[in-house]
C-alpha positions as CSV (number, residue, x, y, z in Angstrom):
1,X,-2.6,1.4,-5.1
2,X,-2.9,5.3,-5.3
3,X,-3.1,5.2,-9.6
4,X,-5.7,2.5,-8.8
5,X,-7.8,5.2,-6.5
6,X,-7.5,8.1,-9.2
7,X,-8.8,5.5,-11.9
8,X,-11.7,4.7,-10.0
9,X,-12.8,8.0,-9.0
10,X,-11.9,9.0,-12.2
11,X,-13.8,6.5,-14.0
12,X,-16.9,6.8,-11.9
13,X,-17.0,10.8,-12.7
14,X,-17.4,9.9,-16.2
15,X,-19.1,7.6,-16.3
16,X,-21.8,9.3,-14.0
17,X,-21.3,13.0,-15.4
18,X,-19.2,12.4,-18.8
19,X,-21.0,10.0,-20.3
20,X,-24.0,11.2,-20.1
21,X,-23.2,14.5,-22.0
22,X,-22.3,11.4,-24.8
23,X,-24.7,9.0,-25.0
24,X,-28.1,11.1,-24.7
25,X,-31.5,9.9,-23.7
26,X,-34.7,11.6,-24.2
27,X,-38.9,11.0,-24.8
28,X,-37.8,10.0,-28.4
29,X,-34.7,7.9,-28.2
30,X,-31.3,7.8,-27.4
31,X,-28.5,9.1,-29.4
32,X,-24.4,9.4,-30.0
33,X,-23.1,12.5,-29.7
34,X,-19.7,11.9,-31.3
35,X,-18.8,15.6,-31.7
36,X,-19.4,16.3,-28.0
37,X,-17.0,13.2,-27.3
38,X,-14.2,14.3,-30.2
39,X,-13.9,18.0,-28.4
40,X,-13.7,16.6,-25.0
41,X,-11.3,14.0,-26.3
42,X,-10.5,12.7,-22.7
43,X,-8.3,9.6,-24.3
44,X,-5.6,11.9,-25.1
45,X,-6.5,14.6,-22.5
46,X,-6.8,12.9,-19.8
47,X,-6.8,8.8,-19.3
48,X,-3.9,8.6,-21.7
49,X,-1.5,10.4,-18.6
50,X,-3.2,8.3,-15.8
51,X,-3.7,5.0,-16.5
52,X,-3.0,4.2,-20.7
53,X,0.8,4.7,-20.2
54,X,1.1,5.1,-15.9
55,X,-1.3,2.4,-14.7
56,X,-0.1,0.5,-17.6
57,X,4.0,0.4,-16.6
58,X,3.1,0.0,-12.7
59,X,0.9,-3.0,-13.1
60,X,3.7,-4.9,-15.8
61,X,6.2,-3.4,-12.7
62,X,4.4,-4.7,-9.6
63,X,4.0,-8.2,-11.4
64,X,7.6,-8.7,-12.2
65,X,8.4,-7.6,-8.5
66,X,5.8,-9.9,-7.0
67,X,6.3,-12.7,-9.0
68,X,10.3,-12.1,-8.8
69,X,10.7,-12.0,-5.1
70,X,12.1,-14.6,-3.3
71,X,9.2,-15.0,-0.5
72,X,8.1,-17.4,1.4
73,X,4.2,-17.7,0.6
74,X,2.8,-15.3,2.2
75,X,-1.1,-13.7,2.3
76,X,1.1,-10.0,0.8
77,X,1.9,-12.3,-2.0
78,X,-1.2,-13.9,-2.2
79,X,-3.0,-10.1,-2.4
80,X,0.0,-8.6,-4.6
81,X,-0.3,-11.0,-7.1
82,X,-4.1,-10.8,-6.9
83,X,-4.1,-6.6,-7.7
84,X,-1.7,-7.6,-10.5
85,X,-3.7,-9.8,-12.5
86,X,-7.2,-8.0,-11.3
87,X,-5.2,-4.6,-13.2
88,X,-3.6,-6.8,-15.7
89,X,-7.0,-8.0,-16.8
90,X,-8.4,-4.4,-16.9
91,X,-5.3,-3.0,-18.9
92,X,-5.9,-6.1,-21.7
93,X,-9.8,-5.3,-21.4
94,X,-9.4,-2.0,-22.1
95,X,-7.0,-2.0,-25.2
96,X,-8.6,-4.7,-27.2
97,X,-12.1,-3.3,-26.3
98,X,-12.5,-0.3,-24.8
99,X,-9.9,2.0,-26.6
100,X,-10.4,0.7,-30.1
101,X,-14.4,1.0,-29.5
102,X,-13.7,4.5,-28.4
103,X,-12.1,5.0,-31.4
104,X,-14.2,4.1,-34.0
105,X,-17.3,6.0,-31.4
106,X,-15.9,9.3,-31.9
107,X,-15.9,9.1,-35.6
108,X,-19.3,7.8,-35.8
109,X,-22.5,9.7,-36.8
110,X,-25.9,9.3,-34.8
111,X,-27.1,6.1,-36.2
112,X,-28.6,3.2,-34.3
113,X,-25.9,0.9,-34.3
114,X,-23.0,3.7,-32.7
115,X,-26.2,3.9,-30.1
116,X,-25.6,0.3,-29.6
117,X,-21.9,0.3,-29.3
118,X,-21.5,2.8,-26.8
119,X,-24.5,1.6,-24.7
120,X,-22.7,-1.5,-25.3
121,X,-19.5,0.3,-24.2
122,X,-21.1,2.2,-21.4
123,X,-22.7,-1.5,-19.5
124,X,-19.2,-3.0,-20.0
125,X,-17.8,0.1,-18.2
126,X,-18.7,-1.1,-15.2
127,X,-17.3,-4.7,-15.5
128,X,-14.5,-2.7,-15.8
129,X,-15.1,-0.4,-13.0
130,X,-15.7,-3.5,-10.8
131,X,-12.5,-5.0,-11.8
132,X,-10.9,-2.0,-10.7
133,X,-12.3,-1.5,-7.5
134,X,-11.5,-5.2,-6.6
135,X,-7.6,-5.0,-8.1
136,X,-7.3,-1.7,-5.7
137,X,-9.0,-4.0,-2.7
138,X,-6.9,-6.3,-3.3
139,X,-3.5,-4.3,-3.0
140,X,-4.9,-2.2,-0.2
141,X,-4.9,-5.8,1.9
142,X,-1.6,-6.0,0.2
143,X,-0.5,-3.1,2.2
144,X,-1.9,-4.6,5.1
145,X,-0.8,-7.6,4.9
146,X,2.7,-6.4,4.7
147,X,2.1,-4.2,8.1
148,X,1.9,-7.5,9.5
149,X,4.8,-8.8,7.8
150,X,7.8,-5.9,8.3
151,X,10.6,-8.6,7.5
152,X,8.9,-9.6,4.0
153,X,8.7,-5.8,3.3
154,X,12.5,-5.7,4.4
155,X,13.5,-8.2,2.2
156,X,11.3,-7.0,-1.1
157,X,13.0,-3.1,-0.2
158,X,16.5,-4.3,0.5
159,X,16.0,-6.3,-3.6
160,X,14.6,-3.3,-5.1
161,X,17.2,0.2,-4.0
């Protein structure tokens, strides 16, 4: 739930300030800047420590746990298994698209079609974004829904120490 938070307001900062330094627009077009996105290089700078490798372990961690404990159904269930397919879907989403795209934009020249491909990349940012924000809905009624619940909490504790 918290590495969902930091993604999102991590994500939206770059898209809202990052990007733009990327993909420019002006009276006579739009362009790729690849070089400013190489030297900022936030792949391996920065996402690579909070979601490539982190958010990547704790959703593959939290499924297993959810779908592993012995409950009976219950709405935490319901809304634990919910964040874990809504960040599941993100993590596949971003490494067949998102990373490899990324990829290839940073060693692409100004030309019309990288313009396309990362304002391509940029629109399909926020699917992603949105998919984010609903996985961290999601386990934040998780949370709740296990305030409600202290004996299911008990029990998925007691399996897991």
């Amino acid at each position: 739930m918290i590495n969902l938070g930091v993604v999102i307001g991590a994500g939206l900062y770059e898209h809202r300030i990052v990007l733009s330094e990327w993909i420019r627009t002006s009276e006579s077009g739009t362009y790729w800047d690849g070089e400013t996105a190489r030297r900022a290089d936030v792949g391996k700078r920065f996402w690579g420590f909070v979601t490539t490798i982190p958010l990547t372990l704790l959703t593959l961690a939290s499924l297993v746990v959810a779908w592993g404990v012995p409950l009976p159904p219950s709405a935490a269930r319901s809304w634990w298994l919910a964040a874990g397919f809504l960040s599941l879907a993100d993590r596949v989403f971003t490494f067949v698209y998102f990373i490899p795209t990324m990829i290839g934009l940073m060693r692409a020249a100004d030309t019309p079609e990288s313009v396309k491909i990362a304002t391509r990349w940029r629109r399909l940012n926020y699917l992603r974004l949105a998919i984010d924000v609903a996985a961290w809905l999601a386990a934040l009624r998780a949370f709740a829904s296990f305030h409600g619940c202290p004996a299911s909490l008990e029990v998925v504790l007691r399996q897991h120490s």
